[in-house]
C-alpha positions in Angstrom: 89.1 -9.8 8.7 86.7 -9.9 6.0 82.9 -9.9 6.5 79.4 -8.9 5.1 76.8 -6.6 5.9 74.4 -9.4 7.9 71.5 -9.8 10.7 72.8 -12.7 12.3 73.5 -12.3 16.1 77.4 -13.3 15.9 80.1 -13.0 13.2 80.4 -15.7 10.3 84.1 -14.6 10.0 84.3 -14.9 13.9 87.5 -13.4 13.9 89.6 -15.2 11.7 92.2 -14.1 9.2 92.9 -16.1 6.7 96.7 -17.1 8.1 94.9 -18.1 11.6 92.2 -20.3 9.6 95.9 -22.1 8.2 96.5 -22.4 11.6 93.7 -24.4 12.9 94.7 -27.9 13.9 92.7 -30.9 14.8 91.8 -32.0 18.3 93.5 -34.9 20.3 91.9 -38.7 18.8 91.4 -41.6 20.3 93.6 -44.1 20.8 91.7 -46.7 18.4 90.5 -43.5 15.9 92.1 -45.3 13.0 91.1 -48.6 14.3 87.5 -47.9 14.3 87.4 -46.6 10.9 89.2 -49.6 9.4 87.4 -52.1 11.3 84.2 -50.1 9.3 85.6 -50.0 5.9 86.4 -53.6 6.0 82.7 -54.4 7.2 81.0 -52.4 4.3 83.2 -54.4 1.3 81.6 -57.6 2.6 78.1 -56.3 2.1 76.9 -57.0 -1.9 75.0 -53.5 -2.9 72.5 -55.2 -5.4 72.1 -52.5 -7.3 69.1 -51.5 -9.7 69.5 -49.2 -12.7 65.9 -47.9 -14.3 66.2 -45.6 -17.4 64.0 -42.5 -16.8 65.6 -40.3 -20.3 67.6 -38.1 -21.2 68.6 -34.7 -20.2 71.3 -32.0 -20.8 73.7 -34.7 -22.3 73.0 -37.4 -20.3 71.1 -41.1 -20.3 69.4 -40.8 -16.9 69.3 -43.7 -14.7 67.3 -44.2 -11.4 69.5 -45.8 -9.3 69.0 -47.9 -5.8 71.4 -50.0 -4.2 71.7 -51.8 -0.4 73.5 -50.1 2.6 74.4 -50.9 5.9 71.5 -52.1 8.3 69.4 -53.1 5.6 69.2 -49.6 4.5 68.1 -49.3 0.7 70.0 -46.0 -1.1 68.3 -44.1 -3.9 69.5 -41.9 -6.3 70.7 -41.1 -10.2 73.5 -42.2 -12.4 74.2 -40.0 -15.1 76.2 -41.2 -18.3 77.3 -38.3 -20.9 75.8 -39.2 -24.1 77.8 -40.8 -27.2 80.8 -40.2 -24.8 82.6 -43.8 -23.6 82.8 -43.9 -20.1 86.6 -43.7 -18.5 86.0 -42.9 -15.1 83.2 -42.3 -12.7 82.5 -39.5 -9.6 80.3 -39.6 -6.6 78.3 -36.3 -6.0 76.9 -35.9 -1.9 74.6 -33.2 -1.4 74.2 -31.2 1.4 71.5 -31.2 4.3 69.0 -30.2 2.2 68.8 -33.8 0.5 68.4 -33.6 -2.8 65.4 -34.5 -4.7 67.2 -34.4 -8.6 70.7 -34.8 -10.0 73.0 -32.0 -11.0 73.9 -31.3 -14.5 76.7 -28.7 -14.8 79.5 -30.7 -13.7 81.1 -32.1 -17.4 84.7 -34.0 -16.8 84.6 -35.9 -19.9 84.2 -39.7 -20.1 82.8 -39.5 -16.8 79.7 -41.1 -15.3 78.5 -39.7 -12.2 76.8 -41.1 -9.5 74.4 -38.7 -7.5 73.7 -40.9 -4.0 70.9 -39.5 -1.4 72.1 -40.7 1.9 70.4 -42.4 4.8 67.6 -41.0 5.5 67.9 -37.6 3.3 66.1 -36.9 -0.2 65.2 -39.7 -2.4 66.4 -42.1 1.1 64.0 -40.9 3.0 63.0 -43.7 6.0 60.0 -43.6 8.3 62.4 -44.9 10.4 65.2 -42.2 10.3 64.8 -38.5 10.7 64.8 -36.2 7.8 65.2 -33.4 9.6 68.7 -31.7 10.2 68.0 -30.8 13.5 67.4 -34.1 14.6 68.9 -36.6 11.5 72.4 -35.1 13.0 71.4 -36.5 16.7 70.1 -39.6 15.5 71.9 -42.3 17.8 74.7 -39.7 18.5 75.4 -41.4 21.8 76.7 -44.8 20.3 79.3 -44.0 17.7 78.9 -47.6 16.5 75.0 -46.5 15.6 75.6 -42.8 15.1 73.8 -41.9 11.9 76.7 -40.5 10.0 78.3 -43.6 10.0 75.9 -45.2 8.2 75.9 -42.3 5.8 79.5 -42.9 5.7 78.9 -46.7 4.9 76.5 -45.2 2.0 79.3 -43.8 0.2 81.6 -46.5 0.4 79.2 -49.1 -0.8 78.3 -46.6 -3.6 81.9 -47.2 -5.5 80.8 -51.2 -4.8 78.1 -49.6 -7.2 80.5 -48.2 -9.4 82.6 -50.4 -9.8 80.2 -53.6 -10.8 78.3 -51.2 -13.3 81.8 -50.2 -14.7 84.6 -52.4 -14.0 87.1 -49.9 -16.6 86.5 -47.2 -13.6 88.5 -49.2 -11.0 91.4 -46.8 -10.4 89.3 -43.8 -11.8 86.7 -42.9 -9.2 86.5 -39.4 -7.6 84.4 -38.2 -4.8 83.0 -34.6 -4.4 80.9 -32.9 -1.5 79.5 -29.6 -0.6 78.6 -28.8 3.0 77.2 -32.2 4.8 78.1 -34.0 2.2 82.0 -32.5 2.3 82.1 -33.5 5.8 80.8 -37.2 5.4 83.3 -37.4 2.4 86.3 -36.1 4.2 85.6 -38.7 7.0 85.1 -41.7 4.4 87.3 -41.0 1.7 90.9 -41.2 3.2 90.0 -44.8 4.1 89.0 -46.0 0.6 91.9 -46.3 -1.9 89.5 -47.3 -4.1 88.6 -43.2 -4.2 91.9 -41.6 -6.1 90.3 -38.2 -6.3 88.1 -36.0 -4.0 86.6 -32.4 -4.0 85.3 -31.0 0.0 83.3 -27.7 -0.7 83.2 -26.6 2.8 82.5 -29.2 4.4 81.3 -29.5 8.3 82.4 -32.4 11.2 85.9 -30.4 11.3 87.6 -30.4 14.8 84.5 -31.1 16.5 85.3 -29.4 20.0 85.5 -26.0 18.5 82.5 -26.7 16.2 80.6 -27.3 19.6 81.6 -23.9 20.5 81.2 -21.6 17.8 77.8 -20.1 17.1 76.0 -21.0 14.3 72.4 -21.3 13.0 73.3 -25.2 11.4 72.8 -28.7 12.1 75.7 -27.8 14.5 73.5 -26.0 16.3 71.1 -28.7 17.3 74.7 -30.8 18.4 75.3 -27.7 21.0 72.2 -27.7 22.5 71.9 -31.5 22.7 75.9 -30.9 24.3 74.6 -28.6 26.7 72.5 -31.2 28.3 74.6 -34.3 27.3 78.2 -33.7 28.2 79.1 -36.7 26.9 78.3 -36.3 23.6 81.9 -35.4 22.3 83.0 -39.4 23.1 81.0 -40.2 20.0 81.8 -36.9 17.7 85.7 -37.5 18.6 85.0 -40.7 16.3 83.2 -38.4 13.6 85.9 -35.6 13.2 86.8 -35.3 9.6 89.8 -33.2 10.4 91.3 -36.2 12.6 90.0 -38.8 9.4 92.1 -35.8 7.2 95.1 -36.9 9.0 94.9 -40.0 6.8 94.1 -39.0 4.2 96.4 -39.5 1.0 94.2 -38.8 -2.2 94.4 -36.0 -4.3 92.2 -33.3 -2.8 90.9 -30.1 -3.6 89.0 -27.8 -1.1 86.8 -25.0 -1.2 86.6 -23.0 1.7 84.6 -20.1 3.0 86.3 -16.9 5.1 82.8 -16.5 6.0 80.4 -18.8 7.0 77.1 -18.7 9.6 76.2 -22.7 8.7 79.5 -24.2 8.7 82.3 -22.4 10.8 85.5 -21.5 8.8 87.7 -22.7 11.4 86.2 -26.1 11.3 86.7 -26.5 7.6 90.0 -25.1 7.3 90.9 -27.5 9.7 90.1 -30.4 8.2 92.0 -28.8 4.8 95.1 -28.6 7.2 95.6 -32.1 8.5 94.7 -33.2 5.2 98.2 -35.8 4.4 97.9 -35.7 0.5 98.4 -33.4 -1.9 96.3 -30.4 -1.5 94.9 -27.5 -3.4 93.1 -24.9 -1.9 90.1 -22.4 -3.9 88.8 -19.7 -1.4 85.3 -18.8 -1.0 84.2 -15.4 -0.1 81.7 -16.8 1.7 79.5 -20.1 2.3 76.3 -20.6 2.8 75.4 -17.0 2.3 74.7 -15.1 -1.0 77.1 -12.6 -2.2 77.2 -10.2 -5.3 80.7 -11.8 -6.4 79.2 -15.7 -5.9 78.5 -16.5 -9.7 81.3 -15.6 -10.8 83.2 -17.6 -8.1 80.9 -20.5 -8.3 81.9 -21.0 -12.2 85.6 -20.4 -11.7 85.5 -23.5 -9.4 83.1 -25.4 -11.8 85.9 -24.9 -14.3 88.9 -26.1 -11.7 86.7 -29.3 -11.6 86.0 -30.0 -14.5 90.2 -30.6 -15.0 90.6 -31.7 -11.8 88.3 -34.2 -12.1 88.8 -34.8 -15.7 92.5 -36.3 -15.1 91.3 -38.9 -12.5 
């Protein structure tokens, strides 16, 4: 087992070793799993995004760009497109955020010739709605007992109509687009990506919404957290999250995918991101994490040794 010295009232590691977090599998589907996420993929490419691009300077190598474009549900999307200086642009990579929101772009990530498009999703960061939650706690129960409503859906939808974006700013990206994640935004990546073939490319730092059952289960102090206690009152609740689990959307999944996953992890539980890394169909490649969510005295030094496997992993989109 491997752990840290911490205060929480379980174990992050919860028991694992790293051969049974390989052996995680995903939970039974439902019959029309693949059906319902189709039937969604073809709705959001009939939907224009309209985007607008506002040039707000320069910064660290890059032309900054304000970006907004249109959702699903007549949800407007806001956010940043980054374009390396006097480099010509070859391909193009979607950043998600975690459930922090984010409230600016990232600048370390450098695959060259590459734009990258830094979304806040529904509700989240720049996104913000008076008429969505912004909360974790409760932006992760939003509508959760409709999966045609449920809120990462729509989030879902937001990514989707986000290479739309991409791909009207920069029709010589078509074929070149990547998607990456961390957290949140892993998890709604891993359920949206293996449906678009538009995305050739995708990075899922450890991303939550694997095997939901067990994530229901396991103790945590994340978003996940706010599901169980809504599940402890609302049985019912895993007829919608047996829509939204990304290691059942892994299963279909046939891009080019590189994970990083934490042995130890008190937001997102190990087992449900290695499970989603287990059923995922494509090629694979697999970076461990000490631990997520969590800081540890070897985590710099981890943290640039995956910056640099991105970098070339991206970089050959």
């Amino acid at each position: 087992m491997f752990g840290f010295d911490h205060e929480y009232a379980f174990d992050p590691n919860y028991g694992y070793s790293l051969a049974d977090l390989l052996a995680v599998p995903a939970p039974k589907a439902p019959d029309d799993f693949s059906e319902f996420w189709q039937q969604r993929y073809q709705r959001s490419l009939t939907l224009s995004p309209a985007y607008q691009l506002k040039p707000c300077g320069t910064q660290a190598g890059f032309q900054v760009y304000e970006l907004s474009y249109q959702s699903t549900a007549e949800v407007i999307i806001r956010g940043w497109l980054l374009t390396p200086e006097q480099q010509t642009i070859k391909r193009a990579v979607i950043v998600g955020h975690g459930y922090g929101g984010r409230e600016q772009p990232d600048y370390h990530l450098k695959p060259a010739n590459t734009a990258l498009l830094f979304p806040c999703f529904r509700g989240l960061g720049k996104s913000r709605s008076p008429k969505l939650p912004e909360s974790p706690d409760q932006h992760v129960l939003w509508k959760i007992d409709d999966p045609q409503q449920y809120i990462m859906g729509g989030c879902v939808d937001d990514l989707w109509l986000a290479v739309s974006v991409l791909q009207q700013i920069y029709p010589q990206t078509i074929g070149h687009i990547g998607y990456m994640g961390i957290s949140f935004g892993g998890g709604i990546g891993a359920l949206g990506v293996p449906w678009d073939a538009r995305i050739k490319r995708a990075h899922f730092n450890v991303p939550t919404f694997g095997n939901q059952p067990l994530r229901t289960q396991l103790p945590t102090t994340g978003s996940a957290a706010a599901v169980q206690d809504y599940f402890q009152q609302h049985h019912n609740v895993l007829a919608t999250l047996s829509y939204y689990d990304a290691a059942l959307a892994a299963e279909y999944g046939r891009q080019d995918a590189h994970f990083a996953l934490a042995l130890f992890d008190p937001v997102v539980a190990p087992p449900g991101q290695f499970a989603i890394y287990n059923t995922w169909a494509g090629q694979k490649s697999l970076f461990i994490l000490e631990a997520g969510h969590f800081a540890y005295p070897n985590q710099i030094y981890q943290e640039l040794q995956l910056l640099n496997e991105l970098n070339q992993f991206f970089g050959e989109i």
